[in-house]
LOZADREN-339542 format. One record per residue: x negated, z, y negated of N, C-alpha, C, CB in turn; residue number from 1. Coordinates in Angstrom, 1 decimal. Atoms other than C-alpha are relative to their C-alpha. Glycine has a CB too. Layout:
BEGIN
- n.xx|n.zz|n.yy|ca.xx|ca.zz|ca.yy|c.xx|c.zz|c.yy|cb.xx|cb.zz|cb.yy|nr
- X|Z|Y|X|Z|Y|X|Z|Y|X|Z|Y|NUM;
...
END
This chain:
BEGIN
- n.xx|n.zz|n.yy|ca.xx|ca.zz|ca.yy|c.xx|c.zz|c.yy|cb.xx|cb.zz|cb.yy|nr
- -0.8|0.0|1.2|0.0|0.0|0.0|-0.9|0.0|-1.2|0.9|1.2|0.0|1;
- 1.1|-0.4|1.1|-2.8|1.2|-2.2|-0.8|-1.4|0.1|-1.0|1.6|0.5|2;
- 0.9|0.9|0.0|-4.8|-2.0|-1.4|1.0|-1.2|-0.8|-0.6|-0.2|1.7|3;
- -0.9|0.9|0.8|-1.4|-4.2|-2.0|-0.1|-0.3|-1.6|1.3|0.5|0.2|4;
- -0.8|-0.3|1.3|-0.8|-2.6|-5.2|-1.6|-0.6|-1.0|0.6|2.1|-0.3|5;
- 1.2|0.4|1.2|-4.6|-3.8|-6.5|0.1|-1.3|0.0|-1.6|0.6|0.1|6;
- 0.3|1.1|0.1|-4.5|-7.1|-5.5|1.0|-0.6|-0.9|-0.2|-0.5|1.2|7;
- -0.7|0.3|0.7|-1.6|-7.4|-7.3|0.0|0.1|-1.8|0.8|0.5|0.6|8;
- 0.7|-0.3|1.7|-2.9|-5.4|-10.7|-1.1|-1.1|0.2|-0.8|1.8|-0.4|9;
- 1.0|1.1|0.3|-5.9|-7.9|-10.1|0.8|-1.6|-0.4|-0.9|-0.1|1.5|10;
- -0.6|1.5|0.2|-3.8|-11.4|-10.2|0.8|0.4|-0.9|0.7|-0.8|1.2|11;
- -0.7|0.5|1.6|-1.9|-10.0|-13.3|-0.9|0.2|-0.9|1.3|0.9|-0.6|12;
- 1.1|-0.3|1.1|-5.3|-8.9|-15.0|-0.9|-1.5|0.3|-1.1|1.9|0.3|13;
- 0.6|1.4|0.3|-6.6|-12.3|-14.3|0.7|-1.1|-0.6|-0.5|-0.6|1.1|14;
- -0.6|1.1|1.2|-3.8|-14.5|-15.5|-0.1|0.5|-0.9|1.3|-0.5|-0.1|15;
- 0.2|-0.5|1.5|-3.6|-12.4|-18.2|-1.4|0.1|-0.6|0.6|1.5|-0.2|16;
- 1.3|0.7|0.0|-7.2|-13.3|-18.7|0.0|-1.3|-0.4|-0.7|0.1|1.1|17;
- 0.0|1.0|0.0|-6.9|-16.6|-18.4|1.1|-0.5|-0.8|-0.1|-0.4|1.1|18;
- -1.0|-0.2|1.2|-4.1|-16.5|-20.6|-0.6|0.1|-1.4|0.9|1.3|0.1|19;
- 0.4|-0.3|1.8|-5.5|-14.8|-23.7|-1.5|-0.9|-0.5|-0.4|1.9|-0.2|20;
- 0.8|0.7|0.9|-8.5|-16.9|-23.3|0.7|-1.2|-0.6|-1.3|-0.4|0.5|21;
- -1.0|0.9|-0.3|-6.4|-19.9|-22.7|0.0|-0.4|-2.1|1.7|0.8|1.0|22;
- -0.8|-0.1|1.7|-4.5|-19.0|-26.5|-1.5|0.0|-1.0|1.2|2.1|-0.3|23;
- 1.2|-0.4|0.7|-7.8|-17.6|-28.1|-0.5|-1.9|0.0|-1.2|1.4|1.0|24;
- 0.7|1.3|0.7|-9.3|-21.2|-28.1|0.8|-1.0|-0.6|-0.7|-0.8|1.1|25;
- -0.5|0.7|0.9|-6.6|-23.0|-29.6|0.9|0.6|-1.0|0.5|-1.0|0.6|26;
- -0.7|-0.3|0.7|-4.6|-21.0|-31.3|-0.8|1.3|-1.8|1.0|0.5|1.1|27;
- 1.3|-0.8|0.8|-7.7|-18.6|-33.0|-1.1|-0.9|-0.2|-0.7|1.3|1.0|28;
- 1.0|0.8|0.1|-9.6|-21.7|-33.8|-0.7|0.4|-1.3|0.3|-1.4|0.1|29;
- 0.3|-0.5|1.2|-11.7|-20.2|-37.1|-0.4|-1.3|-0.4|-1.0|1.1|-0.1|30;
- 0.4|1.2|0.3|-12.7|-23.6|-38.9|-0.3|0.5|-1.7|1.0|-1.2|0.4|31;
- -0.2|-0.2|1.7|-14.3|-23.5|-42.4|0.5|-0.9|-0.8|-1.2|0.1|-0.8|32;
- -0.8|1.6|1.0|-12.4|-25.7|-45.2|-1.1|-0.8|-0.4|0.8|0.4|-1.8|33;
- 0.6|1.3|-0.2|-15.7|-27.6|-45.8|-0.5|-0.8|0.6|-0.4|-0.2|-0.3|34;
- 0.1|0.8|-1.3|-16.3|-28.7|-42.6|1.6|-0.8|0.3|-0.4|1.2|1.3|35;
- -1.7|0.6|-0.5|-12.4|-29.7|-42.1|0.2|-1.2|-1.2|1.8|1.5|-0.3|36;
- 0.2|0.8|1.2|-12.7|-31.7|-45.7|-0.9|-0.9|0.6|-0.5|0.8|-1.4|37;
- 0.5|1.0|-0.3|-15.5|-33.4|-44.4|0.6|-0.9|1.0|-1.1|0.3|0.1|38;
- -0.2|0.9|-0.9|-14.3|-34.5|-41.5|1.6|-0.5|-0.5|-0.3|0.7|1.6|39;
- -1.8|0.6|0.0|-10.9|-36.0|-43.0|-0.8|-1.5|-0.1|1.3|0.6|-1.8|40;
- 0.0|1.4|0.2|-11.1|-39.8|-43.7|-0.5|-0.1|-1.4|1.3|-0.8|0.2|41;
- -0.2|0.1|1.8|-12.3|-41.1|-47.5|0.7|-0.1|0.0|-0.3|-0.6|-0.9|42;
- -0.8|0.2|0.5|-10.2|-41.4|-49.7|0.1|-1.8|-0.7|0.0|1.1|-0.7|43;
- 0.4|1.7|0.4|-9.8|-45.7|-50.8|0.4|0.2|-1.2|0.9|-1.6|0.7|44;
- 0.3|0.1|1.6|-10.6|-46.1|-54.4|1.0|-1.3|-0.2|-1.9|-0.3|-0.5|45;
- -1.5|1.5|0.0|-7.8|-49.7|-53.8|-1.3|-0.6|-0.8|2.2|0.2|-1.4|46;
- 0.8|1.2|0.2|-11.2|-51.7|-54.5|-0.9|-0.3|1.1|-0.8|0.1|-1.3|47;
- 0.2|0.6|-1.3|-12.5|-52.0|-51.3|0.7|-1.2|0.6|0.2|0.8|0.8|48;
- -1.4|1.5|-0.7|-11.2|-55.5|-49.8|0.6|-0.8|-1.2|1.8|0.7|0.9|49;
- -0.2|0.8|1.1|-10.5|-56.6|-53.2|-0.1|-1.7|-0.5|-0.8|0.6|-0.5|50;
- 0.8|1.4|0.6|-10.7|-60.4|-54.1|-0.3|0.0|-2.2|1.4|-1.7|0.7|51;
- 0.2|0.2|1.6|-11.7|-61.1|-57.5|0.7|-1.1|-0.6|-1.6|-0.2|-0.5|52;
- -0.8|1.1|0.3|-10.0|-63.5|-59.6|-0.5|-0.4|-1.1|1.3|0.3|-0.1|53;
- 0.5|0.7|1.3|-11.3|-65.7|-62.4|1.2|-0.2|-0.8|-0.8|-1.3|0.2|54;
- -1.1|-0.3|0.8|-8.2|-65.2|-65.1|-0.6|-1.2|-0.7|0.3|1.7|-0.8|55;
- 0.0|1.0|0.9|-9.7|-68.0|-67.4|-0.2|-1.3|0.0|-0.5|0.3|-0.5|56;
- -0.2|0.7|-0.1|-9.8|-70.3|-65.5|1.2|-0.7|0.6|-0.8|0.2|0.2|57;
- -1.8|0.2|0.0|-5.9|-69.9|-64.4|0.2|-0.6|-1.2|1.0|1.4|0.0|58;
- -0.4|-0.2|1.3|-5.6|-69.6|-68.2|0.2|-1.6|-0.5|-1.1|1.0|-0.8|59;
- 0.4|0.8|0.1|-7.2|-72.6|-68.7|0.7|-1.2|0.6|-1.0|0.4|0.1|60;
- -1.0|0.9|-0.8|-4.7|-74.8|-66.1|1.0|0.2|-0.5|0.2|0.1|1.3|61;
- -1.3|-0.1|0.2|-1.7|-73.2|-67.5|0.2|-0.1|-1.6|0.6|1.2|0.7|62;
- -0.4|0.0|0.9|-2.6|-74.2|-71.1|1.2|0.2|-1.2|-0.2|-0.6|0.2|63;
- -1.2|0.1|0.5|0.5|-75.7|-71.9|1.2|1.0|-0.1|0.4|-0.8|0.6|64;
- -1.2|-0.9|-0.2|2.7|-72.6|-71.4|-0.2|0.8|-1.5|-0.1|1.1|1.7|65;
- -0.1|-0.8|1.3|1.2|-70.9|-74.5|0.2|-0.6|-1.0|-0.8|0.7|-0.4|66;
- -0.6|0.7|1.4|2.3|-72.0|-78.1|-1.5|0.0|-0.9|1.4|1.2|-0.8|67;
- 0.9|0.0|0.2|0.3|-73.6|-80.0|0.3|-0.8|-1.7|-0.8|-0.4|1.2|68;
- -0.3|0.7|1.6|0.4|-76.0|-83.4|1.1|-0.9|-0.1|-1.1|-0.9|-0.4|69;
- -1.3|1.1|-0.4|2.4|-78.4|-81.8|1.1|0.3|0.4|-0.2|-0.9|0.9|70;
- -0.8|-0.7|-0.5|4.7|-76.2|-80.5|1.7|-0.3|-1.1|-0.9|1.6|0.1|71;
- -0.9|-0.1|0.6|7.7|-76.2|-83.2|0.2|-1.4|0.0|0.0|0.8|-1.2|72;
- -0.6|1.6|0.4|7.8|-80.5|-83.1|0.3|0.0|1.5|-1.3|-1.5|-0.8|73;
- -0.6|0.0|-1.5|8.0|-80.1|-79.1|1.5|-0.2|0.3|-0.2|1.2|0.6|74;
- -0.8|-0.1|-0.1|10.5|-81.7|-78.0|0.8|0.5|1.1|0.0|-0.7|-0.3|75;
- -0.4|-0.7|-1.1|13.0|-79.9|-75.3|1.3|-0.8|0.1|0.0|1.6|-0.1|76;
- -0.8|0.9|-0.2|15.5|-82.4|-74.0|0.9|-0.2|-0.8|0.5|0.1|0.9|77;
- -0.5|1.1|1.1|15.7|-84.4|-76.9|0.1|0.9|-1.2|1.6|-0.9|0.4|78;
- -0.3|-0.8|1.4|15.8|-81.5|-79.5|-1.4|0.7|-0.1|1.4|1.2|0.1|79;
- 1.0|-0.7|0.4|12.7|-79.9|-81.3|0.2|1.6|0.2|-0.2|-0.4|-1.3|80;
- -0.2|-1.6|-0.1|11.7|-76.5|-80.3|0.5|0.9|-1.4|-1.5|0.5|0.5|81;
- -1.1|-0.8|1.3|12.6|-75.3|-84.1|1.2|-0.3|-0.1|-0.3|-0.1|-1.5|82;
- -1.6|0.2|0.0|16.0|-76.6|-83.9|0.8|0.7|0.8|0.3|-1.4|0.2|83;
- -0.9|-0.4|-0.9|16.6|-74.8|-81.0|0.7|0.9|-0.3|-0.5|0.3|1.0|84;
- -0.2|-1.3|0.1|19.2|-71.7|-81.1|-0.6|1.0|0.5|0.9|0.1|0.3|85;
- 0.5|-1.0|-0.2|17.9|-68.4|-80.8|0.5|1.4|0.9|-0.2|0.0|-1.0|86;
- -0.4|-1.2|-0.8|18.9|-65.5|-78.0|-0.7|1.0|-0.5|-0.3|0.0|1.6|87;
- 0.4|-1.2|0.6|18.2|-62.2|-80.1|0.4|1.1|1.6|1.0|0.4|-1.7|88;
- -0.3|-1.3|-1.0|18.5|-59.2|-77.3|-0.8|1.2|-0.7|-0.7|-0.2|1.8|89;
- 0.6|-1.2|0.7|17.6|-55.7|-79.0|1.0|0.8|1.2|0.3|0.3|-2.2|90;
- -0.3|-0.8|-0.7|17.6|-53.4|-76.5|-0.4|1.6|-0.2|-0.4|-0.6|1.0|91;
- 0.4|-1.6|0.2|17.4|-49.2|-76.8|0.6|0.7|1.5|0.8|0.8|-1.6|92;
- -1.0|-0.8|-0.9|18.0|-46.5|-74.2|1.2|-0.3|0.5|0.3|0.9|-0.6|93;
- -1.8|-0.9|0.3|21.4|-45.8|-75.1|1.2|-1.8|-0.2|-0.1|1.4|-2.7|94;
- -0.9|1.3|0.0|23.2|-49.7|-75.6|-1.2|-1.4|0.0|1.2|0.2|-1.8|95;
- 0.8|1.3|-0.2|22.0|-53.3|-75.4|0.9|-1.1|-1.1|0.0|-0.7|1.8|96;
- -0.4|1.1|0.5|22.8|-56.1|-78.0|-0.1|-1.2|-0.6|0.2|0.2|-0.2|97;
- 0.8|1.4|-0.2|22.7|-59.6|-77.8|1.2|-0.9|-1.0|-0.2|-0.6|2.1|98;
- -0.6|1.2|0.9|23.3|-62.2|-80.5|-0.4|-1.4|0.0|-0.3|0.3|-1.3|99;
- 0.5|1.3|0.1|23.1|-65.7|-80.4|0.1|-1.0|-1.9|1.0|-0.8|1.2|100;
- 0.5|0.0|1.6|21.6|-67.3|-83.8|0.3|-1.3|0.1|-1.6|0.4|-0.5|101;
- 0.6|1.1|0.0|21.4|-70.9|-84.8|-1.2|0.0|-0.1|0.5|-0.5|-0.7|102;
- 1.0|-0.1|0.1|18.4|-72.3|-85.7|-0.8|0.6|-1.2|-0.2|-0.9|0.3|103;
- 0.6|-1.2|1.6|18.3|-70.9|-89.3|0.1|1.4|-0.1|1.0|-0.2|-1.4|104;
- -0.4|-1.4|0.5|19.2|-67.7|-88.2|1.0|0.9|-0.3|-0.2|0.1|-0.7|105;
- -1.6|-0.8|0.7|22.9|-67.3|-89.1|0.9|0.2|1.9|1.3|-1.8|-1.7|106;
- 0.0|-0.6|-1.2|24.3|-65.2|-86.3|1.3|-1.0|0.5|0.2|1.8|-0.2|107;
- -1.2|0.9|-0.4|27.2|-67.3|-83.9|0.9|0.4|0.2|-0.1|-0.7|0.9|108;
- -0.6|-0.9|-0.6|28.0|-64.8|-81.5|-0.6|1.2|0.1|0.4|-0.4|0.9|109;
- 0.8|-0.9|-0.5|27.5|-61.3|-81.0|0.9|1.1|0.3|-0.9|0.4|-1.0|110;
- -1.0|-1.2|-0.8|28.5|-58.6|-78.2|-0.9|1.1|0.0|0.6|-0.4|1.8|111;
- 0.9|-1.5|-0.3|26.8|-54.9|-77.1|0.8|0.3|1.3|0.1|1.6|-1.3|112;
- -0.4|-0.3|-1.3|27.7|-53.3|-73.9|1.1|0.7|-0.5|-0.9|0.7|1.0|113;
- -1.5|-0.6|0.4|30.4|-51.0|-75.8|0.8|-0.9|-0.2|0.1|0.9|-1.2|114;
- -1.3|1.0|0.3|32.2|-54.1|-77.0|0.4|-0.3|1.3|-0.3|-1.5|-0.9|115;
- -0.6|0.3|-1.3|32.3|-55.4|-73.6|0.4|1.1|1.0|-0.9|-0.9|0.7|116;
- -1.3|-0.5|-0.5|33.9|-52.3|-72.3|-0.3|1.4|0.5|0.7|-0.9|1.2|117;
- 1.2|-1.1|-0.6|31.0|-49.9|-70.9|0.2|1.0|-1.1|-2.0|-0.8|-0.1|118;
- -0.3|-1.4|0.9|31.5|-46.3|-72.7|-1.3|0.8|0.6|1.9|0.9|0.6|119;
- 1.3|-1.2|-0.2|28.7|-43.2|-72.9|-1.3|-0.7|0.7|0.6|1.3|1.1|120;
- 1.6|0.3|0.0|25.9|-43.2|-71.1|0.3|-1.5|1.2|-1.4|1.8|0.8|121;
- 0.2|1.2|-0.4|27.0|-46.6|-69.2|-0.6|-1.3|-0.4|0.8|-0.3|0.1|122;
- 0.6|1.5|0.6|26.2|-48.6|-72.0|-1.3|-0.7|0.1|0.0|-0.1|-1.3|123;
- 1.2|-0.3|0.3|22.6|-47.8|-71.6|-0.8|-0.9|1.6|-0.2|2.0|-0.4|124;
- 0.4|0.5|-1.9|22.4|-49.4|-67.6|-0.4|-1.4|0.1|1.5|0.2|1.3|125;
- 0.3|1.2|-0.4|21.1|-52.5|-66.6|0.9|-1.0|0.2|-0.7|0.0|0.9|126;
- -1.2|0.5|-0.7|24.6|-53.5|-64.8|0.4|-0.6|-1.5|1.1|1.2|0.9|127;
- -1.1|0.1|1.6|26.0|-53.3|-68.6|-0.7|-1.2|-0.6|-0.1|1.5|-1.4|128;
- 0.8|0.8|0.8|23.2|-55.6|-70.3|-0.1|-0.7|0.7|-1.2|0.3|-0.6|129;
- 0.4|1.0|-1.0|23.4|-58.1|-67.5|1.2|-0.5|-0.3|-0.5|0.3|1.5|130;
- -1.3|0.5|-0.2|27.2|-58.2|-67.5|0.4|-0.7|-1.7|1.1|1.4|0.6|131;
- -0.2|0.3|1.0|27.2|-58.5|-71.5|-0.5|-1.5|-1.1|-0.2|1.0|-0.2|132;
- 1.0|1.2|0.4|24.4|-61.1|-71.5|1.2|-1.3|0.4|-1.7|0.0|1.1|133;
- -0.6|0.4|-0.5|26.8|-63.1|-69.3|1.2|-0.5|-0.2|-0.2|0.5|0.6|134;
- -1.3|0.7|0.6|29.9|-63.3|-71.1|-0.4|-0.6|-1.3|1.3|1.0|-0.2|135;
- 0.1|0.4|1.4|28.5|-63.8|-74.6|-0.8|-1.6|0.6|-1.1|1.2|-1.2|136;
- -0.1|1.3|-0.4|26.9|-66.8|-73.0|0.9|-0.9|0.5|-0.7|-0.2|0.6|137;
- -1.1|0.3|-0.4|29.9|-67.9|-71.0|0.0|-0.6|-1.6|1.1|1.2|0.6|138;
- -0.2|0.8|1.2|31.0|-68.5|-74.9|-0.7|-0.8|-0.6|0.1|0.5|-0.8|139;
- 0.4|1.4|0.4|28.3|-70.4|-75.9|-0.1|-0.9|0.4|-0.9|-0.2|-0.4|140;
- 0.2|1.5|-0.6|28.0|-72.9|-73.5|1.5|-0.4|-0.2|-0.5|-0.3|1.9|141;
- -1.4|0.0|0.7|32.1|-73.0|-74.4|-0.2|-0.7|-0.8|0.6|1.0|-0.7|142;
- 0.2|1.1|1.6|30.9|-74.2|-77.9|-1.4|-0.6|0.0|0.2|1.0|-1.8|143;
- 0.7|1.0|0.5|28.6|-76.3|-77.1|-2.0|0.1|0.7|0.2|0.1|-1.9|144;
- 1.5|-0.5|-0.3|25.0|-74.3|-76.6|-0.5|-0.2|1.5|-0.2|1.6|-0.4|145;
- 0.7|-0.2|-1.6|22.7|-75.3|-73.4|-1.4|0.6|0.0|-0.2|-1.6|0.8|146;
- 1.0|-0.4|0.6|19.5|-74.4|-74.8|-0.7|1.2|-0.8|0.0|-0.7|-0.5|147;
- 0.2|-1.0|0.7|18.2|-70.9|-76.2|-1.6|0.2|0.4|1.2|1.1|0.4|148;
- 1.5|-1.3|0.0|14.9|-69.0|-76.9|0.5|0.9|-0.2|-1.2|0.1|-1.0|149;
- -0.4|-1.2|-0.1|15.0|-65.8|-76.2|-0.9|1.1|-1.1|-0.1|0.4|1.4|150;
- 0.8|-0.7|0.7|13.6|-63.1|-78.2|0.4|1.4|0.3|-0.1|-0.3|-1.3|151;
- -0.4|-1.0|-0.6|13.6|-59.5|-76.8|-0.7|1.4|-0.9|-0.4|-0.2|1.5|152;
- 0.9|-1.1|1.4|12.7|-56.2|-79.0|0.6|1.2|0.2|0.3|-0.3|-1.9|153;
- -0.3|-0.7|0.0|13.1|-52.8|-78.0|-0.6|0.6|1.3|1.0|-0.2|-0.4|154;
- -0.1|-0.3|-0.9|12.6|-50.6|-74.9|1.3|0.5|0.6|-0.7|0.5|0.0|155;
- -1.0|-0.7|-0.4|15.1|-49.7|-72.4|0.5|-0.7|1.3|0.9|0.1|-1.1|156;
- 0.3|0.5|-1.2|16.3|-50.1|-69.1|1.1|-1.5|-0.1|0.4|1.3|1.4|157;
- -0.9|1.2|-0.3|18.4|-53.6|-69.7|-1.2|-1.0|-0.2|1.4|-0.3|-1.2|158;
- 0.9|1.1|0.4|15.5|-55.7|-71.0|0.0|-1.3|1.1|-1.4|0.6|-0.1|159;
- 0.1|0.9|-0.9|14.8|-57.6|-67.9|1.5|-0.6|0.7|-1.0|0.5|0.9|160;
- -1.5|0.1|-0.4|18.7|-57.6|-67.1|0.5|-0.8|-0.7|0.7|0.9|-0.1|161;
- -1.1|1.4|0.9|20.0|-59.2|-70.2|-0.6|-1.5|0.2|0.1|0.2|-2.1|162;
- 0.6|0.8|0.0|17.3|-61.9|-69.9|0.4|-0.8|1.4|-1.1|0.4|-0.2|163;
- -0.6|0.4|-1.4|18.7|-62.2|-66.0|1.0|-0.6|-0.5|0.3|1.2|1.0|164;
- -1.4|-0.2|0.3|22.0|-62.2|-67.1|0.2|-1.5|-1.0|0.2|1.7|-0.7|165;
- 0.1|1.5|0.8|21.3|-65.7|-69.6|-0.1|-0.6|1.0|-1.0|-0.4|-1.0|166;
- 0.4|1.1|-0.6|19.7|-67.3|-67.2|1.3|-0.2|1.3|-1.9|0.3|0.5|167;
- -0.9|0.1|-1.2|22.6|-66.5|-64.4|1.5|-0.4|-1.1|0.1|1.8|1.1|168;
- -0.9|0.5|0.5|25.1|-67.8|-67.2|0.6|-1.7|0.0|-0.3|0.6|-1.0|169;
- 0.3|1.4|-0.7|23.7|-71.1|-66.6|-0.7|-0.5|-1.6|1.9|-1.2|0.7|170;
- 1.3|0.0|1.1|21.4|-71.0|-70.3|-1.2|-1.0|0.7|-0.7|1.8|-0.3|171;
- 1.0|0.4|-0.8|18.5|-72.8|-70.0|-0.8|0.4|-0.8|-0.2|-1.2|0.4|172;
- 1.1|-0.7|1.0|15.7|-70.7|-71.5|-1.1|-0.6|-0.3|-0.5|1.2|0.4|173;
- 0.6|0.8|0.7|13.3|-72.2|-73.2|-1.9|1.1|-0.3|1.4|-0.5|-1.5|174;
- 1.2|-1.1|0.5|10.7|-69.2|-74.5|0.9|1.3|0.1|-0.8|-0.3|-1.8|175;
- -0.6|-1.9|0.0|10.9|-65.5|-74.1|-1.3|0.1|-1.0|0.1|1.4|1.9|176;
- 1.0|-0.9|1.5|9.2|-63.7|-77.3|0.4|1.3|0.7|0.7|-0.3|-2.2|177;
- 0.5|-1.6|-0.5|8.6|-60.0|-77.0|0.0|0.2|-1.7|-1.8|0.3|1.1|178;
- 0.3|-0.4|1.3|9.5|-58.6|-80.8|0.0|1.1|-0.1|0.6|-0.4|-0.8|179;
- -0.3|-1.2|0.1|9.1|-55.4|-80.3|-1.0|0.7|-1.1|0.1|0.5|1.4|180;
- 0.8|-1.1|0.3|7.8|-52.8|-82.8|-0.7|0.5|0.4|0.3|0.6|-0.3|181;
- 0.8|-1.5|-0.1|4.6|-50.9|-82.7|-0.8|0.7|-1.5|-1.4|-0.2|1.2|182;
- 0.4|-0.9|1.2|3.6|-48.7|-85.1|-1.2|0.8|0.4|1.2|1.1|-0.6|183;
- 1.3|-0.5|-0.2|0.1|-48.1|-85.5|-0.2|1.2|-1.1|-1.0|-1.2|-0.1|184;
- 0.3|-1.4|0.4|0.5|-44.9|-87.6|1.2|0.7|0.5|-0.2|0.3|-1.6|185;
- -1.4|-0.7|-0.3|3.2|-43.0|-86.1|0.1|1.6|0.0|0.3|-0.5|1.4|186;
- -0.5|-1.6|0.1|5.0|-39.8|-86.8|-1.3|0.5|0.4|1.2|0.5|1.0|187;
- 1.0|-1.3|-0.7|2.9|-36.8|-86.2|0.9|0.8|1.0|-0.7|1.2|-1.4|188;
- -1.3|-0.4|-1.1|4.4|-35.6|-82.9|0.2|1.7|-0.6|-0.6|-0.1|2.0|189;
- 0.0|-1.5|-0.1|5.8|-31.8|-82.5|-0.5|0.6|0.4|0.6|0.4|0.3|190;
- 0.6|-1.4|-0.3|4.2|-28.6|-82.1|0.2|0.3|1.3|0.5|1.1|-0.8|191;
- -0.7|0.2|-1.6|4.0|-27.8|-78.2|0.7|1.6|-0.2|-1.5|-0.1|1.9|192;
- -0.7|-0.8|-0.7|6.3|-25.3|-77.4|-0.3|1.2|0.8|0.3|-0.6|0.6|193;
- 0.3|-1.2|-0.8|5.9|-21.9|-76.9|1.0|0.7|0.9|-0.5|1.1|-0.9|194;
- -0.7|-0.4|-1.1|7.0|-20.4|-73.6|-0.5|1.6|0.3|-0.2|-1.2|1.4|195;
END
């Protein structure tokens, strides 16, 4: 009995041996943090694998796309680029609105996302400046307009929408300008904020 009873304390004091070393090597692994740092992977700087690109010599093939002296006698099917009408878009945050000009400037048509129906902070959405681009053209090809330059001035999330939003009216755009304000002295910002 007495002999039973050890062989039995022996086979639970050896699994339990073989147990706690068992745990002890993976679960008590000590590792220092700059040994574990080193052995991670670098980190890719995104210029590894890189091709390079010669920009001036694109530049240089796609001449014609930038404006130049001759630019305002250009003709665009059958009409000079200054004769053309003008797509104003002034976009902010908060609303989007798009006027169509003649070529002197005197306004034709002109909607905002509130006119066309958009309330609070809707007016201010992409959906709105796409949908508003869309009907105010609808009208001009109505009376007549196939042809516009665009001219865009402001930030805010419609910009690339209303400009969508002409060309899906059935417009045929002609130039996009960029008129946006910067002010090279600006305000003096506010004091930070004590917390």
């Amino acid at each position: 009995m007495a002999l039973r009873q050890f062989l039995s304390l022996s086979n639970i004091a050896q699994t339990i041996t073989k147990r706690s070393v068992h745990q002890s090597a993976t679960l008590f692994k000590v590792e220092s943090r700059k040994s574990m740092l080193a052995s991670l992977p670098k980190p890719d700087e995104g210029t590894v694998g890189e091709r390079t690109v010669d920009i001036d010599s694109i530049i240089a093939d796609k001449e014609r796309f930038f404006p130049n002296e001759h630019t305002p006698t250009t003709l665009f099917g059958g009409v000079a680029f200054s004769e053309i009408p003008v797509c104003n878009i002034r976009v902010s945050p908060n609303n989007t609105i798009i006027s169509i000009c003649d070529a002197k400037g005197v306004p034709q048509f002109i909607r905002s996302c509130g006119i066309e129906g958009f309330k609070n902070t809707r007016k201010g959405t992409n959906i709105a400046a796409q949908a508003t681009a869309i009907s105010i053209c609808q009208k001009a090809i109505e009376r007549g307009y196939k042809t516009v330059r665009v001219t865009v001035r402001g930030l805010g999330p419609g910009r690339m929408s209303a400009i969508k939003g002409v060309e899906m009216a059935g417009m045929n755009i002609i130039s996009i300008t960029d008129t946006t304000r910067v002010s090279w002295n600006p305000p003096r910002p506010r004091k930070q904020r004590k917390l």
